[in-house]
N, CA, C and O atoms as a printed pandas DataFrame, in Angstrom:
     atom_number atom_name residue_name chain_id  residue_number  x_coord  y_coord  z_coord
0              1         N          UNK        A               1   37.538   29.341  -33.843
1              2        CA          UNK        A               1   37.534   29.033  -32.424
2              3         C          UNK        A               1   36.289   28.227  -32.087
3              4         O          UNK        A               1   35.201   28.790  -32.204
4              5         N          UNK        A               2   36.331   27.250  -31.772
5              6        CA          UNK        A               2   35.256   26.151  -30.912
6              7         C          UNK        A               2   34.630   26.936  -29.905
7              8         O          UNK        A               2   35.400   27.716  -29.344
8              9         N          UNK        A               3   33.725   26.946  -29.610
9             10        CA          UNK        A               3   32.680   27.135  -28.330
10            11         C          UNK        A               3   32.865   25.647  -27.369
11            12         O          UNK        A               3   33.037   24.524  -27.844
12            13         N          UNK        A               4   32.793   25.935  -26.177
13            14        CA          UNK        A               4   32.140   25.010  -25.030
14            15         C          UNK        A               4   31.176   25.083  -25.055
15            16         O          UNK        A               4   30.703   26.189  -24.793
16            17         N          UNK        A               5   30.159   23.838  -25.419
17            18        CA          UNK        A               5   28.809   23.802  -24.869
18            19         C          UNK        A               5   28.778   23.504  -23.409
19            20         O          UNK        A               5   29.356   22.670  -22.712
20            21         N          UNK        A               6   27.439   24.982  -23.038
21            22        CA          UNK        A               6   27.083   24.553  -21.358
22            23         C          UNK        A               6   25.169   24.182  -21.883
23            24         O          UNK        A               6   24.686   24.950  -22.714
24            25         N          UNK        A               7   24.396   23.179  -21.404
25            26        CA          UNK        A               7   23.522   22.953  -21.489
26            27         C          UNK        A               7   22.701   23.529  -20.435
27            28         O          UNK        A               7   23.257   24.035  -19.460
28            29         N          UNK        A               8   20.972   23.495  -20.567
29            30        CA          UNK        A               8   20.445   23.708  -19.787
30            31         C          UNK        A               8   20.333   22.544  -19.269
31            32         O          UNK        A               8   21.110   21.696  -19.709
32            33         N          UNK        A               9   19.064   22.001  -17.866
33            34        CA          UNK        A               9   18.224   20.989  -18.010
34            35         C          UNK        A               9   17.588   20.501  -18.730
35            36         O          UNK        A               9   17.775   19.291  -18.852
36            37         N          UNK        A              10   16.559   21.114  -19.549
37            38        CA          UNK        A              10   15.501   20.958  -20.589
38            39         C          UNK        A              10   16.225   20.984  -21.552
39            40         O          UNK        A              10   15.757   20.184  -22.362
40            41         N          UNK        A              11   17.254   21.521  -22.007
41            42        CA          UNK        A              11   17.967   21.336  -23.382
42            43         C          UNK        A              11   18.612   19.724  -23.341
43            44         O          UNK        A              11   18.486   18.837  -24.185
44            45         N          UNK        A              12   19.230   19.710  -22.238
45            46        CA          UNK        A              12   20.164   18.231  -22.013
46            47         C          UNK        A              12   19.029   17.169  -22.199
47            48         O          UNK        A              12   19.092   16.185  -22.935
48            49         N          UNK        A              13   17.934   17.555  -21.369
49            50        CA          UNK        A              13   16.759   15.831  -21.449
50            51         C          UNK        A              13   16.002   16.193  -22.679
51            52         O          UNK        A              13   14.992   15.587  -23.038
52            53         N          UNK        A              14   16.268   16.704  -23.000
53            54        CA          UNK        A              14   15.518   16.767  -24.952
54            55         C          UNK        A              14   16.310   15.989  -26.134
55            56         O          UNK        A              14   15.999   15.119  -26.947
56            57         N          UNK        A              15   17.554   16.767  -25.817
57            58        CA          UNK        A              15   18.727   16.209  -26.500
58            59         C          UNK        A              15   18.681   14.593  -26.793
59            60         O          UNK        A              15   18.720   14.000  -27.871
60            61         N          UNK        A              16   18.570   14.010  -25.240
61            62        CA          UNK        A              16   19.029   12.901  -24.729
62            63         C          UNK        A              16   17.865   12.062  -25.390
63            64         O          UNK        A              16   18.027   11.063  -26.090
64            65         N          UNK        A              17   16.813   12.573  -25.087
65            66        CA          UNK        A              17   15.297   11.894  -25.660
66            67         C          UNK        A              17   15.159   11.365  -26.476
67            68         O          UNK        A              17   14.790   10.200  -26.623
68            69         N          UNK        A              18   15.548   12.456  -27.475
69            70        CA          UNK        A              18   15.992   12.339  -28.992
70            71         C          UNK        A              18   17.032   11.398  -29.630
71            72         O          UNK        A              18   16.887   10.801  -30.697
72            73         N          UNK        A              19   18.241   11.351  -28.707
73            74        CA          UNK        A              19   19.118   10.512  -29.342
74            75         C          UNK        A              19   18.593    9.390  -28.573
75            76         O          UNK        A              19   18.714    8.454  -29.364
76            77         N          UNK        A              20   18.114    8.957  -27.571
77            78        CA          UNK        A              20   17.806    7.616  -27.266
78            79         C          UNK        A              20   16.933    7.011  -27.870
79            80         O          UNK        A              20   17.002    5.792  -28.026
80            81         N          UNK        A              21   15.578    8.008  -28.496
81            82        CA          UNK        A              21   14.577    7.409  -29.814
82            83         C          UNK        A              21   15.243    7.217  -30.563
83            84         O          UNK        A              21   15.079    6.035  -30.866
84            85         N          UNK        A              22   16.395    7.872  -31.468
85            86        CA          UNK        A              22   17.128    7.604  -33.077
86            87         C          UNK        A              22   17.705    6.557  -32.433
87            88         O          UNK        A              22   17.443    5.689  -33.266
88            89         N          UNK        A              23   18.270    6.011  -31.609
89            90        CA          UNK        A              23   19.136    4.476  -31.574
90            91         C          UNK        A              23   17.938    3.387  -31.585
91            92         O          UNK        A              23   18.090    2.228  -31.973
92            93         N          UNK        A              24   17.002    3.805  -31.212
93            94        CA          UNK        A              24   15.758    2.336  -30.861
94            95         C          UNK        A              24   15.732    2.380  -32.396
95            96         O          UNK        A              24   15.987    1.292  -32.912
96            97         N          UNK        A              25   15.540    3.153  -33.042
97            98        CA          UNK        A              25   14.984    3.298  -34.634
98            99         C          UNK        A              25   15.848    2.644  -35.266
99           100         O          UNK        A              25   15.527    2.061  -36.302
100          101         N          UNK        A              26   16.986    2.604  -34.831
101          102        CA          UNK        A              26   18.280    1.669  -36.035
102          103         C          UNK        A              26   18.245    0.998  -35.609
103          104         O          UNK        A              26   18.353    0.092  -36.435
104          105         N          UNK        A              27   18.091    0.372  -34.136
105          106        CA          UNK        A              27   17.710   -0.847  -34.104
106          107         C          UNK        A              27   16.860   -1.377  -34.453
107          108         O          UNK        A              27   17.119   -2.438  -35.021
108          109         N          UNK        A              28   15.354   -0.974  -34.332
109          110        CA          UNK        A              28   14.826   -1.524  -35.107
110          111         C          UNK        A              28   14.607   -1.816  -36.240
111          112         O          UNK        A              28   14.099   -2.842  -36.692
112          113         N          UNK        A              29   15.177   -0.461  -37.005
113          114        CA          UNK        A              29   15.405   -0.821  -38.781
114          115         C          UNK        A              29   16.224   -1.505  -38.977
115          116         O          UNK        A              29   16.083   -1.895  -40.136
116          117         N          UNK        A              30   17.754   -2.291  -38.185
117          118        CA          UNK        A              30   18.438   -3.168  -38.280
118          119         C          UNK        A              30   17.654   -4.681  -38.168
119          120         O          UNK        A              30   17.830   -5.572  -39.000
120          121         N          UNK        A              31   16.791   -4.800  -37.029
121          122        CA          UNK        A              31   16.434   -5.879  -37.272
122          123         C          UNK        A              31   16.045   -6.210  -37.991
123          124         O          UNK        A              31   16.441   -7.239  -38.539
124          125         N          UNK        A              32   14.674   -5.258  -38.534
125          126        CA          UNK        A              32   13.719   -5.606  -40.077
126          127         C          UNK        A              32   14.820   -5.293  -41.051
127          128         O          UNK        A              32   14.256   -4.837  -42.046
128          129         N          UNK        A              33   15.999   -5.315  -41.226
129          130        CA          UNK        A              33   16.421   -5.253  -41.738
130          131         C          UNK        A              33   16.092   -3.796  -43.483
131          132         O          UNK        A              33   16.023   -3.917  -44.706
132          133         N          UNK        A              34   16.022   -2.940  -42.745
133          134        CA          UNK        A              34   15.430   -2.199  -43.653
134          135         C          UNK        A              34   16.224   -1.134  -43.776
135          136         O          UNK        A              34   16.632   -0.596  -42.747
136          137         N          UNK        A              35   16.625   -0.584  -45.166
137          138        CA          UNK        A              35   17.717    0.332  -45.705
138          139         C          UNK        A              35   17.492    1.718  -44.880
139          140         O          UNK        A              35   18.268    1.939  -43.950
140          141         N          UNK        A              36   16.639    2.503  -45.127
141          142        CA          UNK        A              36   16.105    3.246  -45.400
142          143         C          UNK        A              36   16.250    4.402  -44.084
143          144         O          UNK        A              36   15.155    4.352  -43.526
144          145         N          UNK        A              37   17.081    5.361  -43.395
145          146        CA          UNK        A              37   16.470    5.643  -41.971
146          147         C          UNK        A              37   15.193    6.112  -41.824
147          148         O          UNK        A              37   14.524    6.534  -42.766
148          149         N          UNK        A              38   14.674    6.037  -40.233
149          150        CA          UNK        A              38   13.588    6.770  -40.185
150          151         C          UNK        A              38   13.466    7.695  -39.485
151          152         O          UNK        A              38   14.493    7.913  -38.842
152          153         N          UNK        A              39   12.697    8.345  -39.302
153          154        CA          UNK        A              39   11.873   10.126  -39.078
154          155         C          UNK        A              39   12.740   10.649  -37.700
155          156         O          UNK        A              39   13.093   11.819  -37.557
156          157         N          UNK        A              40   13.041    9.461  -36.624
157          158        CA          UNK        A              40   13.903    9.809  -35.677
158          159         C          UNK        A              40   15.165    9.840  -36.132
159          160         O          UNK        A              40   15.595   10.992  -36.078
160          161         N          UNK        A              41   16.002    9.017  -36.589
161          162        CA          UNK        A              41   16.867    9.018  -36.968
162          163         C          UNK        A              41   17.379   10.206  -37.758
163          164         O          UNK        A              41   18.437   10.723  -37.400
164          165         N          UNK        A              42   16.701   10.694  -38.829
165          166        CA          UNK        A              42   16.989   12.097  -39.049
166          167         C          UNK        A              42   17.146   13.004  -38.722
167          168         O          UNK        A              42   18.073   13.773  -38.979
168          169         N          UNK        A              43   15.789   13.195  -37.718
169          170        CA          UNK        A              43   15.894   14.565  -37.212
170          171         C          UNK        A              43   16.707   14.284  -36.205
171          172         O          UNK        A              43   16.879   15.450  -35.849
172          173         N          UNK        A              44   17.401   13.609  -35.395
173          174        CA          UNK        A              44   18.627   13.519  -34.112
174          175         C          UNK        A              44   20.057   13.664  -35.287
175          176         O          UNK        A              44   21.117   13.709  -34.663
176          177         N          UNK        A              45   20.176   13.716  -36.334
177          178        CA          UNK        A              45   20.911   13.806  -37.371
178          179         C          UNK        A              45   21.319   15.156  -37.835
179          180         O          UNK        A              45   22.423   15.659  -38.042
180          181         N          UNK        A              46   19.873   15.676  -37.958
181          182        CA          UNK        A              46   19.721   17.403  -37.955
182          183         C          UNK        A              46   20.222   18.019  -36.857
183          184         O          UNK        A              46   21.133   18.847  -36.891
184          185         N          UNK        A              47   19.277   17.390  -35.225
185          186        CA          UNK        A              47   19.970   18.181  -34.188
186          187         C          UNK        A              47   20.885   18.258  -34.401
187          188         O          UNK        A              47   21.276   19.323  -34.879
188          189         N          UNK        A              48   22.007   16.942  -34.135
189          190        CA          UNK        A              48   22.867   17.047  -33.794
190          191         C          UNK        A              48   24.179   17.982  -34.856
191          192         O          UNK        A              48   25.176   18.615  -34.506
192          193         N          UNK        A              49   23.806   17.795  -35.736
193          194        CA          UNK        A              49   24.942   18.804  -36.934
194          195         C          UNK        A              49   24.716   20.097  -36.688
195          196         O          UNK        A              49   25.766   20.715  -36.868
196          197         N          UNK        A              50   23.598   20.992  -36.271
197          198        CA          UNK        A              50   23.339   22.055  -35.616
198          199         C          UNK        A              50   23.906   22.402  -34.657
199          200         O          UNK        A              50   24.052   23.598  -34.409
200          201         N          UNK        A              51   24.252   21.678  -34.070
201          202        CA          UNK        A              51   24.683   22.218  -32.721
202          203         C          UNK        A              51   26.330   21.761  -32.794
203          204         O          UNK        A              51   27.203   22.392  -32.198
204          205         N          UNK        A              52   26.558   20.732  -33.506
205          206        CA          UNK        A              52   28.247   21.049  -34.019
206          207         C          UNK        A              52   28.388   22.277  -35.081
207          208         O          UNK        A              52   29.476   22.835  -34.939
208          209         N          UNK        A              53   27.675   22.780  -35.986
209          210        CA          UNK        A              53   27.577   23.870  -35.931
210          211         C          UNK        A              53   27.826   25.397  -35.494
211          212         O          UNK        A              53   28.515   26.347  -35.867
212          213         N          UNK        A              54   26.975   25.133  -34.595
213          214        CA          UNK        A              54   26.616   26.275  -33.714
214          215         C          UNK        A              54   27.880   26.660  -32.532
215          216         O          UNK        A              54   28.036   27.733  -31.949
216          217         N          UNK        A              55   28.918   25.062  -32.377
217          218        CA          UNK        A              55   29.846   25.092  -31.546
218          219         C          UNK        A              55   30.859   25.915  -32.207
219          220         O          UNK        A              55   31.388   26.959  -31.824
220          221         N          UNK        A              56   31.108   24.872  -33.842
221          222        CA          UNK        A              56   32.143   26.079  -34.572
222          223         C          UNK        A              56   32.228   26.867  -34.720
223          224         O          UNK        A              56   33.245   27.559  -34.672
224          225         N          UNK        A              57   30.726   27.251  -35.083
225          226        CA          UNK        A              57   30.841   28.898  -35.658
226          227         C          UNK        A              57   29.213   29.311  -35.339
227          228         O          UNK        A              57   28.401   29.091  -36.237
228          229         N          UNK        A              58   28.954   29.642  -34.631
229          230        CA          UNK        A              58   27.359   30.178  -34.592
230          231         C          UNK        A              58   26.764   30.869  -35.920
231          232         O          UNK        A              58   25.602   30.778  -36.317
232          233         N          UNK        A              59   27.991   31.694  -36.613
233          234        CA          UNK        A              59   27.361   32.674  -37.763
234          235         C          UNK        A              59   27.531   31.850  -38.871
235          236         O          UNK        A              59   27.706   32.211  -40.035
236          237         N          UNK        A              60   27.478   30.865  -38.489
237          238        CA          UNK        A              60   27.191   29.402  -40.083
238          239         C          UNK        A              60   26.022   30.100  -40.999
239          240         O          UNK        A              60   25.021   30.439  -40.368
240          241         N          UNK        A              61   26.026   30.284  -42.018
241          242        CA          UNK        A              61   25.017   30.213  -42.629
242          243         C          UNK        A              61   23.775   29.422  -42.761
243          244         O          UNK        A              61   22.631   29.874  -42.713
244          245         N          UNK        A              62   24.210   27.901  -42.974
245          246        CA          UNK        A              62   23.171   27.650  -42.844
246          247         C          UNK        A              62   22.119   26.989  -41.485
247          248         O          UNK        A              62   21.236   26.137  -41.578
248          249         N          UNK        A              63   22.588   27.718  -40.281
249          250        CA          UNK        A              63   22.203   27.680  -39.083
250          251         C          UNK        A              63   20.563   29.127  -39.319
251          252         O          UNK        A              63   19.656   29.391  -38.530
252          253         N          UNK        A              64   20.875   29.718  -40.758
253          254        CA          UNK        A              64   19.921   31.029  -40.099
254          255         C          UNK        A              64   19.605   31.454  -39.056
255          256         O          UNK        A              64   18.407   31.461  -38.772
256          257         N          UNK        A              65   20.550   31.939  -38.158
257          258        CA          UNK        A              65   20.461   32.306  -36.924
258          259         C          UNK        A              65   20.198   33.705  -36.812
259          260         O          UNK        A              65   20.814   34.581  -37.418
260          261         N          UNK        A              66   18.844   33.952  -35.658
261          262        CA          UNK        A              66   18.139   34.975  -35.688
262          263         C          UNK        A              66   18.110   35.346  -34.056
263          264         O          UNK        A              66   18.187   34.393  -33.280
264          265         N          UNK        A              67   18.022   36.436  -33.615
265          266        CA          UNK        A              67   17.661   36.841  -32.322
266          267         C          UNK        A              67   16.688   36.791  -32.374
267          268         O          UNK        A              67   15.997   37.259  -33.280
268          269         N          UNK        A              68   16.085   35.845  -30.829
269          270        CA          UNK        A              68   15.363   35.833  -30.577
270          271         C          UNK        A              68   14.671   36.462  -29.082
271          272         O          UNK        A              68   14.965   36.138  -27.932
272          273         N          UNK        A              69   13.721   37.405  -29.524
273          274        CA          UNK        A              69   12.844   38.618  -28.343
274          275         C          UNK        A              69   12.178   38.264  -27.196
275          276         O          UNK        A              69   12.135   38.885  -26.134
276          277         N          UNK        A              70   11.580   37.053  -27.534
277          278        CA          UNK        A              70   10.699   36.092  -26.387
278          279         C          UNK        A              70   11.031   35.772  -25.597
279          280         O          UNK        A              70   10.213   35.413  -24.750
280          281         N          UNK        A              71   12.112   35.699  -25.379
281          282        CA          UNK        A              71   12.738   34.389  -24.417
282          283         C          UNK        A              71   13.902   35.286  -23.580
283          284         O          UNK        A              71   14.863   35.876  -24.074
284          285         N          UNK        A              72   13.516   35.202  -22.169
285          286        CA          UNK        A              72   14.945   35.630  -21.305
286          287         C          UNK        A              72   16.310   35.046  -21.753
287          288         O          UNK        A              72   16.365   33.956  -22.323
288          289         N          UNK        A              73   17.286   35.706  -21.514
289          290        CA          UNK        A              73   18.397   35.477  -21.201
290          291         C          UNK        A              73   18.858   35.061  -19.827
291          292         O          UNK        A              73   18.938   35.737  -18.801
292          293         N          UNK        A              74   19.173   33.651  -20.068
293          294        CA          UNK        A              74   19.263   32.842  -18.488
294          295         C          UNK        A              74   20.589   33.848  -17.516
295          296         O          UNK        A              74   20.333   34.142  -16.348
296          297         N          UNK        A              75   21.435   34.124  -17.915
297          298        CA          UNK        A              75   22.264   34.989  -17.268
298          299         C          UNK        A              75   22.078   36.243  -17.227
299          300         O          UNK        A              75   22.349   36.666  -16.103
300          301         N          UNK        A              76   21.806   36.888  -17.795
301          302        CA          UNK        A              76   21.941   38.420  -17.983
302          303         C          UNK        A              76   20.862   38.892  -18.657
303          304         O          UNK        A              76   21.002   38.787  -19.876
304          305         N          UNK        A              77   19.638   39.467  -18.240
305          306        CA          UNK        A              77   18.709   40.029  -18.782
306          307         C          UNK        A              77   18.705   41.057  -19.932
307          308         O          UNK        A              77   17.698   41.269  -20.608
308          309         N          UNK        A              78   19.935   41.711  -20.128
309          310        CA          UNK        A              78   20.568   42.608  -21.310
310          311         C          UNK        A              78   21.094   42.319  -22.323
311          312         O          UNK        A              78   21.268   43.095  -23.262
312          313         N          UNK        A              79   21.507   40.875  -22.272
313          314        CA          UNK        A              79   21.972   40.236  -23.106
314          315         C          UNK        A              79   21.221   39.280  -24.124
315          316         O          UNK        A              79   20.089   39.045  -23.701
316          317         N          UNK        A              80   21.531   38.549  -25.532
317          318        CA          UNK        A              80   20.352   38.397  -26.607
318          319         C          UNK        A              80   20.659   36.870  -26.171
319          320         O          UNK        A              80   21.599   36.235  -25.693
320          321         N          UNK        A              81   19.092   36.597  -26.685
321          322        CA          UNK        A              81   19.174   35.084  -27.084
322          323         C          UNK        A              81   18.445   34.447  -28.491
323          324         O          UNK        A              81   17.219   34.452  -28.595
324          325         N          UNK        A              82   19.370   33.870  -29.614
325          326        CA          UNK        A              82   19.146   33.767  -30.929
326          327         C          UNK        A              82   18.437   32.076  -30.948
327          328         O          UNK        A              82   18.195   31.222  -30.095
328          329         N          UNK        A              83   18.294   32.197  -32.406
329          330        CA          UNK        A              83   17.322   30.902  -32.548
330          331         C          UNK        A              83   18.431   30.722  -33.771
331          332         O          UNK        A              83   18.850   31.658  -34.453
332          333         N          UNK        A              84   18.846   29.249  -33.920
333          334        CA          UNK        A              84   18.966   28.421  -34.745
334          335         C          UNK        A              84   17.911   27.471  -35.613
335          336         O          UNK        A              84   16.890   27.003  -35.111
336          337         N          UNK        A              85   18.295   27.269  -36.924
337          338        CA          UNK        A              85   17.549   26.435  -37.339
338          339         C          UNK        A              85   17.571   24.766  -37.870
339          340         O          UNK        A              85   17.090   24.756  -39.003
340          341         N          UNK        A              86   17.839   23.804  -37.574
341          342        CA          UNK        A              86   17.921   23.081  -36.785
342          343         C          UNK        A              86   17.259   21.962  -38.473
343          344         O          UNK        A              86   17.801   21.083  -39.142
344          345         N          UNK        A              87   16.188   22.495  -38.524
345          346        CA          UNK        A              87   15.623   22.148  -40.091
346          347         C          UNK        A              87   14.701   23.173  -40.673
347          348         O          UNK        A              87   14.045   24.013  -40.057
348          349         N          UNK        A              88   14.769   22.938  -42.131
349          350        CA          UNK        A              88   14.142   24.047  -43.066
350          351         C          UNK        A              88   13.056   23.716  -43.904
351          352         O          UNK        A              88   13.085   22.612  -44.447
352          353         N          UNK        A              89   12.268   24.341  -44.072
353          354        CA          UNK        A              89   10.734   23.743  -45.290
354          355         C          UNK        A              89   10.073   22.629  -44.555
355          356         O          UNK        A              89    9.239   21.941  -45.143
356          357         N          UNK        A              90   10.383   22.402  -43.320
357          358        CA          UNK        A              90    9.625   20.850  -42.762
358          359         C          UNK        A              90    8.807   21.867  -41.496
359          360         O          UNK        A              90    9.141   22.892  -40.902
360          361         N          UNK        A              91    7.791   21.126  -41.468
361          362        CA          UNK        A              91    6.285   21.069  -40.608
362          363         C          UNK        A              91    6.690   20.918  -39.689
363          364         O          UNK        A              91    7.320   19.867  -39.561
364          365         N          UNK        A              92    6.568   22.087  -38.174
365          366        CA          UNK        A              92    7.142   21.987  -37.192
366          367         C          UNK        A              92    8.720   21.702  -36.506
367          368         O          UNK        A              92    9.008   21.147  -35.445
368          369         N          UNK        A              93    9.693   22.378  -37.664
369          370        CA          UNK        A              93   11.021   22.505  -37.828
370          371         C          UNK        A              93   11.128   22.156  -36.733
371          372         O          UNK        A              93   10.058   22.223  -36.128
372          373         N          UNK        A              94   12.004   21.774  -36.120
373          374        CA          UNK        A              94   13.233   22.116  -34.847
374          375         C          UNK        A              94   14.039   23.286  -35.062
375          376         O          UNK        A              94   14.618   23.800  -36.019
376          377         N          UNK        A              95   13.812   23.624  -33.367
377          378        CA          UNK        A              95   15.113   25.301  -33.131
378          379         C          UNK        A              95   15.913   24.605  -32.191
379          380         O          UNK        A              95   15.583   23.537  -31.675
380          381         N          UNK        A              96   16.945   25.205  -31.978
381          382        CA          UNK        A              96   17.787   25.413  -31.304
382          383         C          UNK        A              96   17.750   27.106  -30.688
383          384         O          UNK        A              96   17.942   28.137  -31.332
384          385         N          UNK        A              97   17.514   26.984  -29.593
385          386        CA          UNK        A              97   17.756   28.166  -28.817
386          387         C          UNK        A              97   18.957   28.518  -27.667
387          388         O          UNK        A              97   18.963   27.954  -26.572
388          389         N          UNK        A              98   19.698   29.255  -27.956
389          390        CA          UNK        A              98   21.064   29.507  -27.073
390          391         C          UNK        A              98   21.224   30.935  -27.033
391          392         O          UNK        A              98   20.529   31.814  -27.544
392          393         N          UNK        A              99   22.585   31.031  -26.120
393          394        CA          UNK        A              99   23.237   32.220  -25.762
394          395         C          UNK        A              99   24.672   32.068  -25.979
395          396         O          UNK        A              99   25.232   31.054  -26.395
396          397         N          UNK        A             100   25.297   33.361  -25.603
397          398        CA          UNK        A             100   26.353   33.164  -25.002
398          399         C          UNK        A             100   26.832   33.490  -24.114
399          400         O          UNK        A             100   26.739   34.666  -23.763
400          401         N          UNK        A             101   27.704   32.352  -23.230
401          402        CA          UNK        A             101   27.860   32.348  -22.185
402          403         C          UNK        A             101   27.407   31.264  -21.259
403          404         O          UNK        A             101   26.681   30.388  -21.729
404          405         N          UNK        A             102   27.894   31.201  -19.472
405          406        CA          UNK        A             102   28.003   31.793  -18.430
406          407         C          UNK        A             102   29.252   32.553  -18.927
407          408         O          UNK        A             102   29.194   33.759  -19.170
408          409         N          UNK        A             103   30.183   31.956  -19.047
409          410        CA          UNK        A             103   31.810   32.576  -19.373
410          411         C          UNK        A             103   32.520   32.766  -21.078
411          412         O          UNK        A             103   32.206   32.310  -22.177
412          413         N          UNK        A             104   33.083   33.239  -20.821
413          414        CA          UNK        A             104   34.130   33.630  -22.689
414          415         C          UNK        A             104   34.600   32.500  -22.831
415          416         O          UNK        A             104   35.387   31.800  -22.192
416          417         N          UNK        A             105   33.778   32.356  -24.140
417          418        CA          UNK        A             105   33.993   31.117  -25.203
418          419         C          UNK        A             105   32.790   29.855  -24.933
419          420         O          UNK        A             105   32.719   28.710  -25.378
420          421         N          UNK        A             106   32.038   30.513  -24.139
421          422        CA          UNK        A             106   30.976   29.361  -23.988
422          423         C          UNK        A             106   29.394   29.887  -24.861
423          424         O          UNK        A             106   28.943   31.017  -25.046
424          425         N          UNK        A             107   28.890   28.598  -25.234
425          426        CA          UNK        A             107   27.802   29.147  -25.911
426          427         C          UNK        A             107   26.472   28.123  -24.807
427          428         O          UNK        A             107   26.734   27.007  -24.360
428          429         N          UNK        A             108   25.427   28.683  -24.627
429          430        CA          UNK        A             108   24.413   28.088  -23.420
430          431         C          UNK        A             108   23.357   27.357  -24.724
431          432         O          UNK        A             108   22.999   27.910  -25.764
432          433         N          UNK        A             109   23.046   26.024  -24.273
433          434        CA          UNK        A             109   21.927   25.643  -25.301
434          435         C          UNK        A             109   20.810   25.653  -24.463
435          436         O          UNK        A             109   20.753   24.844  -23.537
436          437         N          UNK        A             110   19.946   26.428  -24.654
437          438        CA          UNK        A             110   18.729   26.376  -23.432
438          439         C          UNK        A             110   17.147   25.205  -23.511
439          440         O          UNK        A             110   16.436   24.669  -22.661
440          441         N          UNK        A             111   17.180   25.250  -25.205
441          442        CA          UNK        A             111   16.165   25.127  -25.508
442          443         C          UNK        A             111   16.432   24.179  -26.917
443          444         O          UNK        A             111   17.158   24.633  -27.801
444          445         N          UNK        A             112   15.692   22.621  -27.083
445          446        CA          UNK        A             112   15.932   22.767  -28.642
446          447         C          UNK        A             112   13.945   22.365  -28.955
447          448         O          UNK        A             112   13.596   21.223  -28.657
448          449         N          UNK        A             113   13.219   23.011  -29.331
449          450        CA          UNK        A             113   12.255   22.835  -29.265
450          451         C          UNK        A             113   11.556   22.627  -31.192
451          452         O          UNK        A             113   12.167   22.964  -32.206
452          453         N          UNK        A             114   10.269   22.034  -31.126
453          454        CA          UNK        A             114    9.927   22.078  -32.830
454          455         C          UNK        A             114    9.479   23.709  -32.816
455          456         O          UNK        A             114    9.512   24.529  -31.899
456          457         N          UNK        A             115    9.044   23.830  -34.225
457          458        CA          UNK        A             115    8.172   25.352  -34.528
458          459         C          UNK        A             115    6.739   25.288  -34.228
459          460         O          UNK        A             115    6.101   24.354  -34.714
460          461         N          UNK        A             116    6.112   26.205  -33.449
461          462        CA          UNK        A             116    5.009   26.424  -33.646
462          463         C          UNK        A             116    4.300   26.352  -35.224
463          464         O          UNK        A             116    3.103   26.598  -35.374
């Protein structure tokens, strides 16, 4: 079963940030004509397979998805909010932080932030 993504604010203009840097980057590696992608381009590569991911199946394996304690739950204070991992072994990974919910079958992306 697919999830509906509902975004936050800060999740949506992060998102967006991100994919609007990885397009300047192929463009510009298109012009210089250079094989190779770069550092944006990847990691908007990473986001984004994470969070198709996270739509299919949240309990993906290799999402290592963990509850996470810190962080409210934008709807329901009783309810959990987990961390995705977004990338692995790299310096200041990217998370993905969500829930589920407002409604059944929706998953909330609140947060996609690097690692401390």
């Amino acid at each position: 079963m697919a999830f509906k993504l509902v975004w936050t604010p800060a999740a949506q203009d992060t998102y967006e940030m991100l994919s609007s840097s990885a397009k300047a980057a192929s463009w510009a590696r298109k012009e210089s004509k250079k094989k190779k992608s770069s550092k944006a381009e990847r990691l908007f590569k990473q986001i984004n397979k994470c969070i198709q991911l996270l739509q299919q199946n949240p309990r993906h394996p290799s999402l290592q998805t963990d509850e996470f304690a810190s962080m409210p739950n934008p709807y329901a204070k009783d309810q959990k909010v987990f961390v995705a991992c977004a990338q692995q072994k790299t310096p200041g990974a990217y998370r993905v932080f969500w829930c589920y919910g407002p409604g059944k079958g929706q998953i909330t992306i609140i947060a996609i932030t690097p690692h401390p």
